[in-house]
Every structure is written in C-alpha cells, then in structure tokens.
N, C-alpha and C positions, 0 to 999 in steps of 0.2 A: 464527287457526290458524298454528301456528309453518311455515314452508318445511320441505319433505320434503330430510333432511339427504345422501341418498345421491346423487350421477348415475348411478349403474349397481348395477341388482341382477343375479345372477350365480346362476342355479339348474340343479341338477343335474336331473335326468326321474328316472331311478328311483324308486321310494322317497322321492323329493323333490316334484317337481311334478307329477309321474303318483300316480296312486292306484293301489292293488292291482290295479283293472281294467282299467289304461293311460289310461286318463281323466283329464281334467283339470276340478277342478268349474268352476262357475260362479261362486261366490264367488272363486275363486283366480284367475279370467280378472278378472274386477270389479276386486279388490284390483291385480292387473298391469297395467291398462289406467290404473287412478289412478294409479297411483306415476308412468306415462308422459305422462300429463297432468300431474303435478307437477313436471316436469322430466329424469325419469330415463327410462333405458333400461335394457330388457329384455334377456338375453345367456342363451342356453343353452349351460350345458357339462358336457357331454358323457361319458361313455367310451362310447357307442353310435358307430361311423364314419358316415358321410353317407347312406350307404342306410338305415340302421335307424332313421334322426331324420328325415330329410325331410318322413314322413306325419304325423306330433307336427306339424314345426311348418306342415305346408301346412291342417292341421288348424284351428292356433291363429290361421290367414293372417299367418304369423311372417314379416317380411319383413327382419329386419336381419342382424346375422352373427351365427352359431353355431359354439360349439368342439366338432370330435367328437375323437371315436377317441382318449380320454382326453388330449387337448393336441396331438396330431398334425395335425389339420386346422383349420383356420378356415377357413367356410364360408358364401357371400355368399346367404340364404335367397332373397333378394328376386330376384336376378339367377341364383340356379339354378347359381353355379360355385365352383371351389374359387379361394381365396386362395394357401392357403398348404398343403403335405401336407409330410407325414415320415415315411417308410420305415424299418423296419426290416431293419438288415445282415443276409443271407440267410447269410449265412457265422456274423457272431459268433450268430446264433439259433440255428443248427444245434451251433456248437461247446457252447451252454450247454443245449440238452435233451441232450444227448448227454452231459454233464458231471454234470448232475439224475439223469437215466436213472440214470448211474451207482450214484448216491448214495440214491437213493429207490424204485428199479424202475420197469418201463414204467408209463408216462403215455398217460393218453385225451388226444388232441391236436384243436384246431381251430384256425384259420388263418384272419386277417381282409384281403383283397386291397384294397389299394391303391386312391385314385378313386373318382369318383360311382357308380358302379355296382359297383365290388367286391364279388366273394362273398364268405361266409363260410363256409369250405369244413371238414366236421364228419369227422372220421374214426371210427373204429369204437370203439366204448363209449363215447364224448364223450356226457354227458347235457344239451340243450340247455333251459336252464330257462326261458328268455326269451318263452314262449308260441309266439304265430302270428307269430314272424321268421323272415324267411326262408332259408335256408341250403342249400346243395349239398353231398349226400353225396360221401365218398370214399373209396377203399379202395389204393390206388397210394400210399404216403407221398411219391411224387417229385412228385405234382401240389401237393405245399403249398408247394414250393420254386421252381414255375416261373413265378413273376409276383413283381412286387414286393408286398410284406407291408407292412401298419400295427402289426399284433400275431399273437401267437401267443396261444392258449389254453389252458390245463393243467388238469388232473384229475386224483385219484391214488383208484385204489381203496379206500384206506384211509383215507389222512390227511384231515385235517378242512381246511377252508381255509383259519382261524389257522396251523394247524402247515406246512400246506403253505407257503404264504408266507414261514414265516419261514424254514423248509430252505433254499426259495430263494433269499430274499436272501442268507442265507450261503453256500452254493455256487456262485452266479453273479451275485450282486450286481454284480461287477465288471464283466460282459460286457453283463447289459442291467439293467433296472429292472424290478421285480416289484409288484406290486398288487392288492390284492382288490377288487374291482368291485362284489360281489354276492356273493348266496348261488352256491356253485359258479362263480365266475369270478374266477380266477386266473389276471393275462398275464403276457407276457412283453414287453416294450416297448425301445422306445428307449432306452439310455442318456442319463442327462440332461429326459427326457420327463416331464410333468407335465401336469394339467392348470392348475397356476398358468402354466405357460410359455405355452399356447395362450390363455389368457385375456389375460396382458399384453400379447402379440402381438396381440388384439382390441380390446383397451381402448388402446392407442397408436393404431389407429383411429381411432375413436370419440373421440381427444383427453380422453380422463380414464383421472385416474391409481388406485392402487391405495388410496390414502384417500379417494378416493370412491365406495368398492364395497363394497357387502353381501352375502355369499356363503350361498347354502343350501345343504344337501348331508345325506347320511345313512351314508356307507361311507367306510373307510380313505384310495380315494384320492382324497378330496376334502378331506385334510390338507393340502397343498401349496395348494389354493385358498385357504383357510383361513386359513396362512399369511399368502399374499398379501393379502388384503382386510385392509381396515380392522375391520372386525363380520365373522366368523363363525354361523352360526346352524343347528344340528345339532336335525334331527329327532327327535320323541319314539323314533319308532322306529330310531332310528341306530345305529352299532355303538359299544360303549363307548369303544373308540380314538378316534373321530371327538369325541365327547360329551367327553372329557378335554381335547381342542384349541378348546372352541365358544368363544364367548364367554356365547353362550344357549343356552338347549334351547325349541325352539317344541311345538307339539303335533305328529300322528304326519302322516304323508302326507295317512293316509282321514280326518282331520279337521280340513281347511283351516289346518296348520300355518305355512307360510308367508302365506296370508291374514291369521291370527293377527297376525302381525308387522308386516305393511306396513299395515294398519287402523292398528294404534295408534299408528306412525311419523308417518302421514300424519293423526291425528286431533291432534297433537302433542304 
C-alpha cells in the first residue's frame, strides 16, 4: 500500500461534508478517521462563524482547529477558544451597502457578530435558508452596527445570486470582498479575507505547508482554497465556477463524495 500522499485534508460543511440533512455519513467519518491514521489531519473550513460550527464538530468529537466565518477565525475545537478573529470595518461596511443600495435598491440585510457566541442578527425580508441555525430578529438597522461584525449578509429582491455578486464586486469591490457561500448567501467581508488566508494561518500551525493539502469544497468561495492547496477537489454537486478551478470532480455531497476520494488515495 502506497503512503497516503497528503498531511492535511481541508473540507468545507456545506454541500461538502454535510449532506443535504446536515449529517455526516458513516462512511465519510470511516474514510476521515483513516486518512488520520495515515498520517494526516483533518481541518474544517468554514464560511459558518464559530457558533454555527461548534455542534458539527462537537458532533464529529472534532478536537483540532477549525477555520470559520469564511477565513476570519481559526478556531481551537478541542480547547473551546478562538485563535485568531477578524472584523469587519463598521465604517467601510456601512459606506459599501450604502454605495450597492445605491446601485441596486434596498437590500434584505443580516449581520454575523463577532466571537464564540456572536449572533446572527436577521433584519426584515432576509430569507434564512440555513435550516434550524440560530439567529436574532431585528427591526432597528442601528443594532447591526453596535458590536463588532465578521460579515454582513445581502439579499436582493430580484437579482439572482450570480448577478448579485457580480454588481457587487464591481461597485464595492474596492471597500470589502464579496462571495457567494450558498444558495441565497451573499457577504460582504473583509478586504483581503479568504478562506485560503484562514487556512494558511491553520496549516502554519499544524507545521504543513500548502503542498501538502487537499481541499474539498462545492461554492465560489472555496476558489481561493483551491488556489492554495496542492489538489483541489469540487463536488458533483458544486457550482460551475468552483468545478472550472478543481483539479477533480468527486461524487455529490449525499453520496459520500469525498469518501470517494480519500478510499482510493489511501487504497493507492
């Protein structure tokens, strides 16, 4: 049996390691558990912030670190605190929906707060697609601005979330980074923020570098991870954009796609 070539596999939840009903199978626990017995380590990343990953990984008894809030945090699972956070400027946030507004009309807004316990605070016609996460209504737009932010969240009545993203980045590209996450989630994040950035800042940790990483992923902004690793590997069910940057395409989430992968890695 040849050696398992990676020391770090790097997978998104969504649409990646979660199945359609937030579940992780058995197989895919199996196939993770071997690759870690082979040498490598397990890293989840993220665009969920540290409240909405916790039960995933206190679930999987995930004790290493984890990237959330798409590259903003790293997060020490086993010891329960944050490493590293990154905020969002409340000033350039506020100057680039105001810039959008402009350009596009009002926008349904939510607002992701800062730290382990940050709300996710939902303003009015924000449609939250993400199931049973938890979130705090709001109806004051001054309460989205009085804590420190990770992200904002945008909506547009009309636009699709291709087209919305791309508005974006050309009307305020400049002031932060824009990203599609998922179906209906479109942020607005940190200039310079990625989740490749939050992962090399994990993997300098952990003392392995970006050729030694295999990244899974199924959405836009898991291009930048992508990027970074050595092997990229896009879900059957991914978005075409993602699928144009893979190196591979595995099978779909709900059928042990990345199981797929690490089996025949690890069978050599």
């Amino acid at each position: 049996m040849s050696p398992f070539p990676f020391r770090l596999v790097a997978t998104d939840l969504d649409g990646t390691l979660l199945r359609p009903d937030g579940s992780v199978s058995q197989r895919t626990r199996d196939a993770l558990i071997a690759a870690t017995e082979a040498g490598s380590a397990h890293i989840v990343v993220t665009g969920r912030a540290v409240p909405w990953t916790r039960q995933i990984l206190e679930d999987l008894d995930y004790q290493g670190l984890a990237v959330c809030g798409q590259g903003a945090q790293v997060y020490h699972a086993g010891e329960r605190r944050l490493l590293t956070s990154l905020t969002l400027d409340r000033q350039l946030a506020g100057l680039a929906l105001s810039k959008l507004e402009a350009e596009v009309g009002p926008l349904a807004l939510a607002a992701g707060r800062d730290g382990l316990d940050g709300d996710v605070l939902v303003g009015p016609g924000y449609q939250v697609h993400d199931g049973p996460l938890p979130y705090v209504p709001y109806r004051d737009p001054a309460e989205v601005w009085a804590a420190p932010l990770n992200k904002l969240y945008i909506q547009h009545p009309e636009l699709d979330d291709d087209t919305l993203t791309a508005v974006a980045r050309e009307t305020v590209g400049g002031l932060v980074d824009v990203v599609m996450a998922g179906p209906g989630v479109v942020e607005l994040l940190p200039l310079g923020l990625s989740k490749a950035t939050g992962l090399s800042l994990a993997a300098r940790r952990l003392g392995v570098k970006a050729g030694d990483t295999i990244a899974f992923g199924d959405m836009p902004n898991d291009i930048p991870m992508f990027a970074w690793a050595r092997h990229g590997v896009a879900m059957a069910n991914a978005h075409d954009e993602l699928k144009a940057v893979a190196h591979e395409v595995t099978a779909s989430n709900d059928a042990d796609g990345i199981a797929v992968v690490l089996e025949q890695l690890l069978a050599g």
